[in-house]
Every structure is written in C-alpha cells, then in structure tokens.
N, CA, C and O atoms as a GROMACS GRO file, in nm:
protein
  408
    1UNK      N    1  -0.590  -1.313   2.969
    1UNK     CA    2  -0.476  -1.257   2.900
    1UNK      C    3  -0.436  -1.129   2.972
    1UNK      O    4  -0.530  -1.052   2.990
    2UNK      N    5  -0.310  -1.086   3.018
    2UNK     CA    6  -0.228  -0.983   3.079
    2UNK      C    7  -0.210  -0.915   2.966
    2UNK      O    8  -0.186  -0.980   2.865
    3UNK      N    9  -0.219  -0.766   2.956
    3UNK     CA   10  -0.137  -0.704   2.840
    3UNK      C   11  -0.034  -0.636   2.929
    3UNK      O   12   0.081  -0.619   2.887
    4UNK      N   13  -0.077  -0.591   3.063
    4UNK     CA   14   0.034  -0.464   3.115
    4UNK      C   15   0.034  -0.335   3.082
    4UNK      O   16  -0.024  -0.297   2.980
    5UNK      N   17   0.101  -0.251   3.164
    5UNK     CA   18   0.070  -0.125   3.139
    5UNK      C   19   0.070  -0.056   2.985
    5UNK      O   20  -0.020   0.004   2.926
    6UNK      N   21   0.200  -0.087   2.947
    6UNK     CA   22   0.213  -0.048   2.768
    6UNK      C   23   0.083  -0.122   2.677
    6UNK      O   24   0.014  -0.068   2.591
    7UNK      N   25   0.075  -0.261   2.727
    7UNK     CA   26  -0.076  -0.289   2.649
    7UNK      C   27  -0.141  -0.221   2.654
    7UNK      O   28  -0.175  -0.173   2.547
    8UNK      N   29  -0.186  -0.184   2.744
    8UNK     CA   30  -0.372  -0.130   2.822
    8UNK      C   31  -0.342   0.022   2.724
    8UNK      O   32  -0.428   0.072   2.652
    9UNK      N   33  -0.227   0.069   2.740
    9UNK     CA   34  -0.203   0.207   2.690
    9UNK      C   35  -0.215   0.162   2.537
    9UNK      O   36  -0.313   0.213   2.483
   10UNK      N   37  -0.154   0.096   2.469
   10UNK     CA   38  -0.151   0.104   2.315
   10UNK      C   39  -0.328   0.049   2.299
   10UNK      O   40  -0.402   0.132   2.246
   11UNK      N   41  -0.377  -0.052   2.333
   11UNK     CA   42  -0.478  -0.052   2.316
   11UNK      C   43  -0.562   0.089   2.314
   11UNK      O   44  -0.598   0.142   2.208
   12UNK      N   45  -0.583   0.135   2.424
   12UNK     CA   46  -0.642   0.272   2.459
   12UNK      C   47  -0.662   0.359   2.324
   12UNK      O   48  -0.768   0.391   2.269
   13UNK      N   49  -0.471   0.400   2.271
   13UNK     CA   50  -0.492   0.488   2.156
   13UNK      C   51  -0.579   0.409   2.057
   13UNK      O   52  -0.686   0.459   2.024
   14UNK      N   53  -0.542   0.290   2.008
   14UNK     CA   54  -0.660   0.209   1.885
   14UNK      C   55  -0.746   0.248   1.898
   14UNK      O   56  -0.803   0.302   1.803
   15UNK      N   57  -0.819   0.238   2.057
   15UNK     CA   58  -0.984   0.251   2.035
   15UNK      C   59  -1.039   0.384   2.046
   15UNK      O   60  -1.154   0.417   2.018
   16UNK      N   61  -0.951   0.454   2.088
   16UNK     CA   62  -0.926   0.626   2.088
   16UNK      C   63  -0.936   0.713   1.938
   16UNK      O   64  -0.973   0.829   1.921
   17UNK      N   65  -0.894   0.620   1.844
   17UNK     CA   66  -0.798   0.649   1.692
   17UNK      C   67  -0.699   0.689   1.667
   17UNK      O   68  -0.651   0.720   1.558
   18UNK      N   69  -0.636   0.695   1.829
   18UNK     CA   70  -0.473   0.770   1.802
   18UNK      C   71  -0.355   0.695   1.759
   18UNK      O   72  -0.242   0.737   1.782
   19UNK      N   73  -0.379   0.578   1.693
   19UNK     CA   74  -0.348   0.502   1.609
   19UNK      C   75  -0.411   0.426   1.481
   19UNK      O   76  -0.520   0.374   1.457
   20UNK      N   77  -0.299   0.445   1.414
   20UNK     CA   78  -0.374   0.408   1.217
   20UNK      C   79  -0.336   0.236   1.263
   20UNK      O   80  -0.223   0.193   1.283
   21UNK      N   81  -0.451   0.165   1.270
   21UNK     CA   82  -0.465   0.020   1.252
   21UNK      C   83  -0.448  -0.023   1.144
   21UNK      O   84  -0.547  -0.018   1.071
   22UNK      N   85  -0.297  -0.093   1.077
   22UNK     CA   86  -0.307  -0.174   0.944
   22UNK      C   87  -0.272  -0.288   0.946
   22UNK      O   88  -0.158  -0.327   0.970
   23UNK      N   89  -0.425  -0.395   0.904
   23UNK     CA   90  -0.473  -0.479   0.906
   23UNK      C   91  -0.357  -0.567   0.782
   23UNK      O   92  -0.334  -0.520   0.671
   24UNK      N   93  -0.317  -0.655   0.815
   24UNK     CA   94  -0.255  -0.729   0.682
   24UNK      C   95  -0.142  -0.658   0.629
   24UNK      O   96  -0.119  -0.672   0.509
   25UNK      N   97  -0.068  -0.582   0.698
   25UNK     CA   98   0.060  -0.499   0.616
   25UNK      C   99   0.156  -0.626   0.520
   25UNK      O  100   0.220  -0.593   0.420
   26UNK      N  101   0.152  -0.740   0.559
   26UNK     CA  102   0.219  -0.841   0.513
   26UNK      C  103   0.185  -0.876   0.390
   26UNK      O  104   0.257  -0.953   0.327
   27UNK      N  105   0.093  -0.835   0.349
   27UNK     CA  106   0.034  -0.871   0.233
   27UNK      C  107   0.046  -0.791   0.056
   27UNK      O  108   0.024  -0.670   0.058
   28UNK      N  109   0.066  -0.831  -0.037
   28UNK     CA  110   0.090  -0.750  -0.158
   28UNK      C  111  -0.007  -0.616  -0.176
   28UNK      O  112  -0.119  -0.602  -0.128
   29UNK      N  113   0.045  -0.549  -0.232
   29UNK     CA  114  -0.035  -0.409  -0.294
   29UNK      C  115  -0.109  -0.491  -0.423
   29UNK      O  116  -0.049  -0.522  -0.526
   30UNK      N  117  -0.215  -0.512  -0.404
   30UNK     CA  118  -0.301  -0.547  -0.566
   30UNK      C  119  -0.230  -0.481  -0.658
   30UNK      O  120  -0.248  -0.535  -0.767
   31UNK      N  121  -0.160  -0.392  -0.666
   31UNK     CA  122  -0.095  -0.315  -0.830
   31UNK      C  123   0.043  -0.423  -0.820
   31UNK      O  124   0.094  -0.449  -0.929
   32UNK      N  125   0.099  -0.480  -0.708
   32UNK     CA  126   0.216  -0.561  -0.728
   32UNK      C  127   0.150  -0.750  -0.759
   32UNK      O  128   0.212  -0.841  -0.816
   33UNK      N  129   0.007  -0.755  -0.696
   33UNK     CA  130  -0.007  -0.889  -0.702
   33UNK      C  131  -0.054  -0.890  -0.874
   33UNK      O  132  -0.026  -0.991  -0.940
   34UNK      N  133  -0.115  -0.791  -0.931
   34UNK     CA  134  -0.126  -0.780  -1.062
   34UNK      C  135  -0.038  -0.785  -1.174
   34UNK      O  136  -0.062  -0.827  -1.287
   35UNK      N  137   0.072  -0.733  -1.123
   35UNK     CA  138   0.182  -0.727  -1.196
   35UNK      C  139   0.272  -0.829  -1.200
   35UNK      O  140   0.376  -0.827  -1.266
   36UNK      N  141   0.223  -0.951  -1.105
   36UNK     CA  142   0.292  -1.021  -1.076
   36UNK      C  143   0.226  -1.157  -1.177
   36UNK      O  144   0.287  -1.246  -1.237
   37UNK      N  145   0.096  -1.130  -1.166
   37UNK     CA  146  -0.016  -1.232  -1.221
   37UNK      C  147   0.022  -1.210  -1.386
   37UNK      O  148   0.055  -1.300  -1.463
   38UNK      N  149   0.010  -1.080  -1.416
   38UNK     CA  150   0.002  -1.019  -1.545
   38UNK      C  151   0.175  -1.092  -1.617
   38UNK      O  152   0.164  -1.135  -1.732
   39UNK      N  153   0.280  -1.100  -1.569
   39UNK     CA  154   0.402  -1.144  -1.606
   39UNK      C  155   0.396  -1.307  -1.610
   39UNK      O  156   0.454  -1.367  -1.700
   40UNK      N  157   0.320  -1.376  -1.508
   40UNK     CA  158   0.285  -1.509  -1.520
   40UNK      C  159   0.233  -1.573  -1.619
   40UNK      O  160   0.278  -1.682  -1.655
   41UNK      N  161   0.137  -1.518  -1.673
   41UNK     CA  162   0.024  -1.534  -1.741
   41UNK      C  163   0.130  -1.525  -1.886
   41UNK      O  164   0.187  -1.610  -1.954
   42UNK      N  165   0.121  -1.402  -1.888
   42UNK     CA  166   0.197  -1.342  -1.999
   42UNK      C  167   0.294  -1.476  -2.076
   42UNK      O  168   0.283  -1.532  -2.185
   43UNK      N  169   0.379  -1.493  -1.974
   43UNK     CA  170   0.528  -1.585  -2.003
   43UNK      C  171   0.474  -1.721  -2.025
   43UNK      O  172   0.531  -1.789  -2.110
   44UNK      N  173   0.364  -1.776  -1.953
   44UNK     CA  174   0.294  -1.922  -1.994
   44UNK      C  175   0.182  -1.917  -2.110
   44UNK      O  176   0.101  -2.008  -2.120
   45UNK      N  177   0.180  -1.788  -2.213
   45UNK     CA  178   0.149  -1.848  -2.323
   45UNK      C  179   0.264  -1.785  -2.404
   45UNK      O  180   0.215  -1.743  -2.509
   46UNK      N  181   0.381  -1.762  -2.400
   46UNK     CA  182   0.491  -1.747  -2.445
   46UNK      C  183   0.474  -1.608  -2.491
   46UNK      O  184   0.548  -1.584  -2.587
   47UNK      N  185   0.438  -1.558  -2.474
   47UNK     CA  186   0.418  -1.406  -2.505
   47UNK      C  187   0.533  -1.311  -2.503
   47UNK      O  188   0.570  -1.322  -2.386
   48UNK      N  189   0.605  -1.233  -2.555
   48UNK     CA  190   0.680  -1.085  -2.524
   48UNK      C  191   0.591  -1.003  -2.480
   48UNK      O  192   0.471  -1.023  -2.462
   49UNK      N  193   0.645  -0.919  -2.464
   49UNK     CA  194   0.571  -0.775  -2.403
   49UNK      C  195   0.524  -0.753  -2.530
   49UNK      O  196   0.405  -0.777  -2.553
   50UNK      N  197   0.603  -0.706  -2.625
   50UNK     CA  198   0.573  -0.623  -2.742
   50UNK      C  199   0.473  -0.725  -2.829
   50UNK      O  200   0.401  -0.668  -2.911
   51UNK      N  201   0.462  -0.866  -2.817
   51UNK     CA  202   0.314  -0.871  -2.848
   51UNK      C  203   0.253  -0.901  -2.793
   51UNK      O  204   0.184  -0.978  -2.859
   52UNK      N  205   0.213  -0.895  -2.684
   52UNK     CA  206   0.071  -0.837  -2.613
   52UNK      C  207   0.073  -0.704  -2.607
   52UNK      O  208  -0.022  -0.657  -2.545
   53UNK      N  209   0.135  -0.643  -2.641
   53UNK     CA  210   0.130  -0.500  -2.609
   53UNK      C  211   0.044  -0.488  -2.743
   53UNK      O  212  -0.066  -0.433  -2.738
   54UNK      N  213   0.092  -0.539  -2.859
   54UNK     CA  214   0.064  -0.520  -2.980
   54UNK      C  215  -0.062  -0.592  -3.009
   54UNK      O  216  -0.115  -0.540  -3.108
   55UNK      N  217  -0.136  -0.697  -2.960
   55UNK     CA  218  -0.256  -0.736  -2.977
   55UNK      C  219  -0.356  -0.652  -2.857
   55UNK      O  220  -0.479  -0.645  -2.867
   56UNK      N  221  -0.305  -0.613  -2.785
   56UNK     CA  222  -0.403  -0.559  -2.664
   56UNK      C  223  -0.442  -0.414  -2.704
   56UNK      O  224  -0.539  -0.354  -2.657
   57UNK      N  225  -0.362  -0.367  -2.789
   57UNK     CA  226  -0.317  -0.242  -2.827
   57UNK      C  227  -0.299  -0.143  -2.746
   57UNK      O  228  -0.384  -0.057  -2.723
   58UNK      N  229  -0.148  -0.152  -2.681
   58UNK     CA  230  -0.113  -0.059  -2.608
   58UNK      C  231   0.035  -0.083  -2.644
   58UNK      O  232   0.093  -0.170  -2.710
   59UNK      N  233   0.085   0.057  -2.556
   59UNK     CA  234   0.240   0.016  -2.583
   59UNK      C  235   0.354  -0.044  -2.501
   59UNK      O  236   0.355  -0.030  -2.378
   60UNK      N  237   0.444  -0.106  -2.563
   60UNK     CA  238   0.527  -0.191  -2.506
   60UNK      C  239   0.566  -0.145  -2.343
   60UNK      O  240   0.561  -0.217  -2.244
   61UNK      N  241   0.598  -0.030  -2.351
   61UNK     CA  242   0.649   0.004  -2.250
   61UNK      C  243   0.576   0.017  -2.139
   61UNK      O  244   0.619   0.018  -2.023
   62UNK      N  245   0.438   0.030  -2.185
   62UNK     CA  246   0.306   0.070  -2.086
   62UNK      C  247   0.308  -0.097  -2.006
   62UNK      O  248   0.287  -0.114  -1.886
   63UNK      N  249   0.337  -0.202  -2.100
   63UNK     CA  250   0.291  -0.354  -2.067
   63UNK      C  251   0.409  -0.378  -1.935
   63UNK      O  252   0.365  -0.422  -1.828
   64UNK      N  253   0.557  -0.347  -1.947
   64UNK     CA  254   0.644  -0.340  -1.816
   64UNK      C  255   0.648  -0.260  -1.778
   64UNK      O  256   0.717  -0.263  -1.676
   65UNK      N  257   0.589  -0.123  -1.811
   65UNK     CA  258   0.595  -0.004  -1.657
   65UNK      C  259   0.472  -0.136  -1.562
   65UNK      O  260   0.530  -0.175  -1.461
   66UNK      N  261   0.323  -0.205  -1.576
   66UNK     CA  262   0.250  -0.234  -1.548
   66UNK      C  263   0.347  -0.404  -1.492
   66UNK      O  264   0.345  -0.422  -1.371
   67UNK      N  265   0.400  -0.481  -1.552
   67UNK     CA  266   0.456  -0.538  -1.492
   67UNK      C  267   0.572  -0.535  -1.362
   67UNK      O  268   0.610  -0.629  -1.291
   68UNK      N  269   0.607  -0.416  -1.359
   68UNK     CA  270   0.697  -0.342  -1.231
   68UNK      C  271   0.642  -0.329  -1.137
   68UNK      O  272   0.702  -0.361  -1.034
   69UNK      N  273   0.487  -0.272  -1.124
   69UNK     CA  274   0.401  -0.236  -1.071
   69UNK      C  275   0.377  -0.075  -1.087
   69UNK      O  276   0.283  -0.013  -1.038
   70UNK      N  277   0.500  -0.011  -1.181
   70UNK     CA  278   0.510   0.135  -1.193
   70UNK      C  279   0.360   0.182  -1.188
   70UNK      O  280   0.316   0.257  -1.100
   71UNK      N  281   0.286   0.130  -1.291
   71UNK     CA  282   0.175   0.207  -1.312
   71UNK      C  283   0.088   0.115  -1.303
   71UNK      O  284   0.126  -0.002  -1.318
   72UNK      N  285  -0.098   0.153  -1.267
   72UNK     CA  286  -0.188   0.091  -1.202
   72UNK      C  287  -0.282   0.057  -1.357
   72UNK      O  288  -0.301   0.149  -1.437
   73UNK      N  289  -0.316  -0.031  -1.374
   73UNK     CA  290  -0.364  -0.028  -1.510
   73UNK      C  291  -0.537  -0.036  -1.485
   73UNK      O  292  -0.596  -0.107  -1.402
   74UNK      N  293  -0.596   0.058  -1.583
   74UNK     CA  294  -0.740   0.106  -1.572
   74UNK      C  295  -0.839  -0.071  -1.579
   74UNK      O  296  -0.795  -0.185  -1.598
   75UNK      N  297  -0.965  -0.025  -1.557
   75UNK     CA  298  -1.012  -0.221  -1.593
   75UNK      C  299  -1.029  -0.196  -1.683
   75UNK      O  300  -0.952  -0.278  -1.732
   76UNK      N  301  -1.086  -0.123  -1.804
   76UNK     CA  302  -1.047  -0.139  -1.941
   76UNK      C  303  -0.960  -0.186  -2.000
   76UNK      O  304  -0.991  -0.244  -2.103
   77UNK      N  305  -0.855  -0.181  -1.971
   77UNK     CA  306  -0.705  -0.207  -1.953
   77UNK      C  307  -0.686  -0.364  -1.935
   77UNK      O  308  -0.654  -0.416  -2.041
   78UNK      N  309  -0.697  -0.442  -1.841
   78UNK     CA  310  -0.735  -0.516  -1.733
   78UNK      C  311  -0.813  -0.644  -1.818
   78UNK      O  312  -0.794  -0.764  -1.839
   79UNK      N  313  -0.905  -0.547  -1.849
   79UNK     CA  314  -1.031  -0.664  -1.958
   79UNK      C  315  -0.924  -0.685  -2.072
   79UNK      O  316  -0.881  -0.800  -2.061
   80UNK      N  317  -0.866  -0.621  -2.174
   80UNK     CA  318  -0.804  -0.617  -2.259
   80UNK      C  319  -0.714  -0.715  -2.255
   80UNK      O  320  -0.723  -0.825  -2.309
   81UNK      N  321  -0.598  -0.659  -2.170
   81UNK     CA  322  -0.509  -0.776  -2.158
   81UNK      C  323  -0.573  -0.949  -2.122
   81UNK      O  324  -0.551  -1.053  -2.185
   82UNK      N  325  -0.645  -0.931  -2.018
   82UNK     CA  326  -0.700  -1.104  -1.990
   82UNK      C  327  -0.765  -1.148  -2.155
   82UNK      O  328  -0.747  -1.260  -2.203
   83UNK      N  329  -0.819  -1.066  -2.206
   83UNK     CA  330  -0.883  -1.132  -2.348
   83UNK      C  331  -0.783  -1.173  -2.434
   83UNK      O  332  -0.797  -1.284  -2.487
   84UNK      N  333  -0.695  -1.113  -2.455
   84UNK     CA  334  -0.552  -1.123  -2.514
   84UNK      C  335  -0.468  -1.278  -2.457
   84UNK      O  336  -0.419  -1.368  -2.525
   85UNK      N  337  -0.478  -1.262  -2.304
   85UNK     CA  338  -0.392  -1.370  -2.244
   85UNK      C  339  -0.510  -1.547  -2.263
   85UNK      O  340  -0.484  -1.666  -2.250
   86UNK      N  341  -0.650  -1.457  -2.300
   86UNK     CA  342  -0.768  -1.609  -2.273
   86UNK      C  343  -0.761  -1.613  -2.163
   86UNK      O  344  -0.732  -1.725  -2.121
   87UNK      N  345  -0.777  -1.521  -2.072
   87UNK     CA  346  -0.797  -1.599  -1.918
   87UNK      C  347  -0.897  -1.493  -1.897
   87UNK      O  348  -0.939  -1.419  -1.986
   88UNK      N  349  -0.936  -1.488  -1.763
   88UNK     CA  350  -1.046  -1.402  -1.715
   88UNK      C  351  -1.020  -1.289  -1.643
   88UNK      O  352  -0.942  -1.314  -1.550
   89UNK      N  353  -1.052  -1.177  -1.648
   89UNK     CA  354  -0.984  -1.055  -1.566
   89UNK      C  355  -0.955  -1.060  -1.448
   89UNK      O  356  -0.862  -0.997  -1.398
   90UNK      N  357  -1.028  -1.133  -1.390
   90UNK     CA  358  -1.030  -1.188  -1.195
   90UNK      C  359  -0.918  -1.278  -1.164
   90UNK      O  360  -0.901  -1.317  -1.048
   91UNK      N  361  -0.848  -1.312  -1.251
   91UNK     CA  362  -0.760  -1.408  -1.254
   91UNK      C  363  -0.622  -1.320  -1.248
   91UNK      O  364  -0.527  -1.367  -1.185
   92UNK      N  365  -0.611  -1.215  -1.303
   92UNK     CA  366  -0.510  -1.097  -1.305
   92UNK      C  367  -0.492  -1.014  -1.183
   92UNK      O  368  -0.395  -0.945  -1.149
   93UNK      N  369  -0.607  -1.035  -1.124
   93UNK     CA  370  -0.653  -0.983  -0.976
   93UNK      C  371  -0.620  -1.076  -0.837
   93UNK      O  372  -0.631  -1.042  -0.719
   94UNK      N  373  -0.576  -1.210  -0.896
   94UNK     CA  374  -0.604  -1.292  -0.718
   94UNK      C  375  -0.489  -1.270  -0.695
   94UNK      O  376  -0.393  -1.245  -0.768
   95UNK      N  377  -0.504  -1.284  -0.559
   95UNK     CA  378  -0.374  -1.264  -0.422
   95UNK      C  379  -0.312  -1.419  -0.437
   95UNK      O  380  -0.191  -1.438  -0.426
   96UNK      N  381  -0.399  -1.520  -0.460
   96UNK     CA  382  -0.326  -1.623  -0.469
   96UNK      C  383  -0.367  -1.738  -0.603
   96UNK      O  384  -0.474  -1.760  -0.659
   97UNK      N  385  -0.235  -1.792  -0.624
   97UNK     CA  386  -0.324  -1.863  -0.787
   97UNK      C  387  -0.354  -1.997  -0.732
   97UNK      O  388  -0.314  -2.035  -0.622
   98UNK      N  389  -0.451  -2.090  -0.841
   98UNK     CA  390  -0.530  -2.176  -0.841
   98UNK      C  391  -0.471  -2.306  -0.774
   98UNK      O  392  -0.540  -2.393  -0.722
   99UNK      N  393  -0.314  -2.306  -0.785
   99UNK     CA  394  -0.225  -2.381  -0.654
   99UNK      C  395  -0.240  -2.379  -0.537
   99UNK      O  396  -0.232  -2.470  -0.455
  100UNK      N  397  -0.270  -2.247  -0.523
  100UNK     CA  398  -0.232  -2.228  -0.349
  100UNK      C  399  -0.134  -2.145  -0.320
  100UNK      O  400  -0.113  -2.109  -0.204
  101UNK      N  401  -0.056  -2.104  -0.429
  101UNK     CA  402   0.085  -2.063  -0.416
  101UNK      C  403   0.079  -1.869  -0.418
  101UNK      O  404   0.020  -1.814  -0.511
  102UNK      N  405   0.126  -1.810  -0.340
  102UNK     CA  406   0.135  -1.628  -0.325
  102UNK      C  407   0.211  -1.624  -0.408
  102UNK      O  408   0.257  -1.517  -0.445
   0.00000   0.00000   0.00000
C-alpha cells in the first residue's frame, strides 16, 4: 500500500498524538440511540408521555426533554422507565434493535 507524502505525514501526527483519532464518528451518541429506543418502546405499548411519565414517576416534560436527547437520563432513571415499558434496561441502551435495524 502507497500512502505518499501527505499519508506518511498524517499518519506521523496520529502516532505522534498530534491528532484526536475518532473512531466511529458515524455512529449515534448513546443519549440519541436512547432516546430513540426510549420513543420506540414507549409508542409500541401505546403509551403518551404523560403516562409513563406518570407511572415512572417523573415529569412529562423530563420524558421528551429525554426523548430529544436534550437531557441524559440517570440509570435510576433508565431502570424505571424499562420497568414501566416491561422491557429490560439494556434494551433502552442498544445501538441496534433485535431486527437488525439502526
């Protein structure tokens, strides 16, 4: 494999550290793949916000700032809602669901 002069050089800084290596930029922020899981979930047992908000006991608004991704929700938090939804907290967490599908 040839890289050429600009290769050999960008390589150089990587192994130097004069470059921030990010691995997977393509990929969701866990607070967006959560929020994404958390609205899924939510809507396939027919749920509103305001009741899961209201059985999880938190407030409505806290349940779509967390579906936006506005805000990062604690695992206390996390446990709560999955008990509420019957599913498992790790399930609120995957990058990809049980399809296959991102």
């Amino acid at each position: 494999m040839e890289f050429g002069t600009a290769g050999w050089s960008i390589l150089s800084k990587i192994l130097r550290g004069g470059i921030l290596y990010k691995p997977n930029t393509h990929r969701m922020r866990l607070r967006d793949v959560f929020a994404r899981n958390l609205r899924r979930a939510r809507q396939a047992k027919s749920l509103s916000q305001e009741a899961l908000a209201h059985d999880a006991d938190v407030d409505r608004t806290y349940i779509s700032s967390l579906e936006r991704g506005t805000y990062a929700a604690s695992i206390d938090t996390v446990e709560k809602l999955a008990n509420v939804l019957g599913i498992e907290p790790d399930e609120l967490l995957r990058r990809t669901s049980a399809r296959g599908k991102s």
